[in-house]
Structures are given as structure tokens and as C-alpha cells.
C-alpha positions in Angstrom: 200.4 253.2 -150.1 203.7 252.9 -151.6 204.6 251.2 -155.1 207.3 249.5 -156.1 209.3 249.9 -159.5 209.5 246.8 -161.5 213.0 246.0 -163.1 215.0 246.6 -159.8 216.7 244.7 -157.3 216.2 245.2 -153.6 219.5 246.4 -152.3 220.1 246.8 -148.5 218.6 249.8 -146.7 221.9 252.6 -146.6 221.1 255.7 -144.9 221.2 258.5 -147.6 223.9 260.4 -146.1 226.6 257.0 -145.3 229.5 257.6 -148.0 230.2 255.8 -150.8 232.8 253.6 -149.1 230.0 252.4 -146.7 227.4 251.6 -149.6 230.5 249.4 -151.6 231.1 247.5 -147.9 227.3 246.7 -147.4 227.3 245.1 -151.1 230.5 243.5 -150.7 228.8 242.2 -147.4 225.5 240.8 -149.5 227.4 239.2 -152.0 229.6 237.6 -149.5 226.2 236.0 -148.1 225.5 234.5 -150.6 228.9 232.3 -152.1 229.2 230.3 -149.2 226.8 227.9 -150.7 229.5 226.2 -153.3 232.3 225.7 -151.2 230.2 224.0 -148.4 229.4 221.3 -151.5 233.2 220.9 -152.4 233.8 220.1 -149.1 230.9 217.7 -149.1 232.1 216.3 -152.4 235.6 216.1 -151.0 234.7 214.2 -148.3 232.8 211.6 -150.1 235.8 211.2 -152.0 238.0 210.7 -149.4 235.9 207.9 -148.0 235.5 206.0 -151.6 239.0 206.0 -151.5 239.5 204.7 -148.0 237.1 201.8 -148.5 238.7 200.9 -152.1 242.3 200.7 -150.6 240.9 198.7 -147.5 239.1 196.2 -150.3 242.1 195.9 -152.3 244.0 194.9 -148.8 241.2 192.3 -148.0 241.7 191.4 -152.2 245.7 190.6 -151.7 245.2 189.0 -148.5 242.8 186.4 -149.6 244.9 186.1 -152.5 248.2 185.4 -150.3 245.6 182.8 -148.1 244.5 181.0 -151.1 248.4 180.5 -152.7 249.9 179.3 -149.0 246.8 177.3 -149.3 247.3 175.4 -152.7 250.7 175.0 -151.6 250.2 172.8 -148.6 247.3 171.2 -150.3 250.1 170.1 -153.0 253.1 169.3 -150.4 249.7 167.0 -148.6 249.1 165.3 -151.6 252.7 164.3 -152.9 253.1 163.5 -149.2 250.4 161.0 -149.2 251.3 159.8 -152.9 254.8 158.8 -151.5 253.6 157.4 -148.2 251.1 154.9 -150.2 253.7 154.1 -152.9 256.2 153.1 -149.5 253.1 151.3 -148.0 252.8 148.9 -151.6 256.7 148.9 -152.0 257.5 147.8 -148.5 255.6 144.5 -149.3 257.3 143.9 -152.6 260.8 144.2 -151.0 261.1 140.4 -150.5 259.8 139.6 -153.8 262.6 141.6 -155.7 265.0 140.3 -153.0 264.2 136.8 -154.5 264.8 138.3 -158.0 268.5 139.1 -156.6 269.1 136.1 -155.7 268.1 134.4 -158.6 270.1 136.9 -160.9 273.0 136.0 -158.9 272.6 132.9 -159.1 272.2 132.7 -162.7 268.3 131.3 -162.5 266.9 134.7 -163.9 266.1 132.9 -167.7 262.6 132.5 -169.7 259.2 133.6 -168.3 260.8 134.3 -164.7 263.0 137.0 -166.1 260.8 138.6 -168.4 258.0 139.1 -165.2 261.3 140.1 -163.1 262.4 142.7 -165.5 258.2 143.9 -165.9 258.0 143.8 -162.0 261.4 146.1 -161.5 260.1 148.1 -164.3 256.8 149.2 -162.8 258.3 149.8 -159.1 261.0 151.9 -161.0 258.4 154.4 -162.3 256.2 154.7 -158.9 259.9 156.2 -157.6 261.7 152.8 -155.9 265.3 153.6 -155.9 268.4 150.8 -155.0 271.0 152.2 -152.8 274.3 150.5 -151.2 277.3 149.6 -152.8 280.2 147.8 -152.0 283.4 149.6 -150.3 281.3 152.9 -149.6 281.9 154.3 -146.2 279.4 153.4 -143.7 276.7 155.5 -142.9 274.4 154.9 -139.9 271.8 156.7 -141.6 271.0 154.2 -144.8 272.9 151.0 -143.7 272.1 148.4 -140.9 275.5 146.6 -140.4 274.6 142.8 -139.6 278.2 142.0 -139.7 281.5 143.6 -138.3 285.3 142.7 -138.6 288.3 144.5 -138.9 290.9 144.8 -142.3 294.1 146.0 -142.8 293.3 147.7 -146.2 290.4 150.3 -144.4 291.6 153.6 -143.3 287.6 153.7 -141.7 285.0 152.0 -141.1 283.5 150.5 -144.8 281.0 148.3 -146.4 282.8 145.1 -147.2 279.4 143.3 -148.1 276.1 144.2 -149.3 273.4 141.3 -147.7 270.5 143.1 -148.5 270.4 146.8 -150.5 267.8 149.2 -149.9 265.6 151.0 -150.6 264.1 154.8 -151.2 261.7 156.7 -152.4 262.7 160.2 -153.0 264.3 161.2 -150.0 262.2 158.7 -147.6 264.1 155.7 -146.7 262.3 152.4 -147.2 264.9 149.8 -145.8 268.3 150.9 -145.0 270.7 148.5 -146.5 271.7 145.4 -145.1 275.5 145.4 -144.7 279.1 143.7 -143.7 281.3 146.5 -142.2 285.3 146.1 -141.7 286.8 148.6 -139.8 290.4 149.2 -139.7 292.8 147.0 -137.8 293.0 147.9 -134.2 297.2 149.1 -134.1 297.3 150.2 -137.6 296.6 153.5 -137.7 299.2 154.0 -135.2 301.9 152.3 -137.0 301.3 153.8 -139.7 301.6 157.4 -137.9 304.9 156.0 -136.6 305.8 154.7 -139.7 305.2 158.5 -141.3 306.5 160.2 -139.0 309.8 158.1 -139.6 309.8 159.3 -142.8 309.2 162.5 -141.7 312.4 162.3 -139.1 314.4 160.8 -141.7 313.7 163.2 -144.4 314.5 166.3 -141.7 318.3 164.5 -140.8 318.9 164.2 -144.7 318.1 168.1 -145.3 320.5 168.6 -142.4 323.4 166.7 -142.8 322.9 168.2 -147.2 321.3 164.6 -148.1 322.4 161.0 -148.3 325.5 159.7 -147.9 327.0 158.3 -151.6 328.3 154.8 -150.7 
């Protein structure tokens, strides 16, 4: 039977005539066995990592692209409501345009006095703050796009066509169109603008001799 000494550490079996280089490889070689065990948890640990930080930066993208959804989304909810707001206020404005027409009338006829003006000036009051705008003036150029022309005839004093008269003004709300106004249009008298290129060109001729000749004779 053979007994073992206490206090020492098994080393591995080296035949008793290898050299001392071969007993310094065959430690090197248990040691080596054994440190393999750390790095393989690194790795692990690195790994983990890598995939906490590949899930956060996918959530944050999910985070900002909600976040981009819900601000396109308050914005159109917004744009929807003012829309709706101004398409109510036309709806209640529209049927109050012959009323305030009446109050035109009346102002120009001088019959806008006592109670009748004082509910006139309320009534043009409260349709001024829900956004009712007047448009159309006399001697603007006509526009197709805001005035109706009820009337047409043709003047000597209009280099184009031009609101002479305003029947009826109209109406806005922002940038939506109520009623276009009502007009009288003049346009400019067929053979004017002819005569008056002729006429110009005259000038023009005459001016061109009076250079050539060294200017106007001295009577």
C-alpha cells in the first residue's frame, strides 16, 4: 500500500529522466487547462451586452417613431378642427348675408338711425369676430376669382377691364370665399388702345425727326 504526503499538490506524472525543459512544458500545459474558464464568461458577458444594446436602440427607434406619429397626428387633428370651425362659421354667415345686405342699403340710404343701427352695428360686430371679412371696392381690376360681373360696358378712361360698380360686396372667411362680389365691369373702349399706340408712336416718330434734323425749327 502506498501513502500519500499531505501538504502537496498532485503534479502530472514526468518520467524521472525527461529534462527540465519537458517538466516547465507539462506545467505550462496544466496551467493553460485551467484559464480558459474566464475568458469563455467575458465572451458570454459580452454578448449579453451586445444584445441589451441592440434591443435598447431598436426601442428608442419604436420611441421616436411613435413620437413622429403622434405630432403628424395632432397636427391634422388641428388643421380638421379649424377646418370644420370655418366651414360652420360659412354655413351661419351664408344665411346672414341678406340681412347685412339690408343693413347696406339702409346705411346708404340714410335710414340706419335709433334702435335699427344700434342692432346693425351689434349684428356686424359679432360676424366680424367669428372672421366675416368685406371685399370689393370700386375701380379695382377685375378678378374672376372674387367678383361675379352682373353688368358689362365699355369706357374710355380704363386701360383694362375694372369694377365701375359694386351691386353686392362679398364675402370671406380667411381665405375661403363666401360670395364673390357682385359687380359692374367697363372695359376699355373697343379702338382705343389702338389709337392710343398710334398716337404714341407719333410721338415717338416725331421725337426721332427732331433729334435728326438738331430739334425744332425757331419760327
Amino acid at each position: 500500500m502506498t501513502e500519500e504526503t499531505p501538504g502537496f499538490d498532485e503534479k502530472p506524472d514526468v518520467p524521472s529522466d525527461a529534462a527540465p525543459e519537458d517538466a516547465a512544458q507539462a506545467e505550462s500545459a496544466d496551467k493553460a487547462g485551467s484559464a480558459p474558464a474566464g475568458d469563455v464568461t467575458d465572451v458570454g458577458l459580452q454578448a449579453q451586452l451586445d444584445q441589451v444594446r441592440t434591443a435598447l436602440n431598436e426601442r428608442t427607434a419604436d420611441l421616436q417613431r411613435l413620437q413622429a406619429e403622434y405630432q403628424n397626428y395632432r397636427r391634422r387633428v388641428e388643421r380638421d378642427r379649424v377646418t370644420v370651425k370655418e366651414i360652420a362659421a360659412a354655413n351661419l354667415l351664408s344665411e346672414l348675408l341678406p340681412v347685412l345686405d339690408d343693413v347696406g342699403r339702409a346705411r346708404e340710404h340714410g335710414e340706419l338711425v335709433g334702435g335699427f343701427k344700434s342692432v346693425a352695428e351689434s349684428l356686424e360686430t359679432v360676424v366680424a369676430k367669428l372672421g366675416l371679412q368685406q371685399f370689393g371696392k370700386e375701380g379695382e381690376p377685375f378678378d374672376p376669382t372674387i367678383h361675379e360681373a352682373l353688368m358689362h360696358s365699355y369706357a374710355p378712361d380704363v386701360t383694362e377691364t375694372t369694377c365701375v360698380a359694386i351691386l353686392q360686396p362679398g364675402y370671406r372667411i380667411g381665405e375661403r370665399t363666401i360670395r364673390p362680389a357682385r359687380v359692374a365691369v367697363a372695359e376699355p373702349q373697343p379702338g382705343t388702345q389702338s389709337a392710343k399706340s398710334g398716337a404714341d408712336d407719333d410721338a415717338k416718330g416725331a421725337a426721332a425727326s427732331d433729334e435728326e434734323s438738331g430739334g425744332p425749327d425757331e419760327g
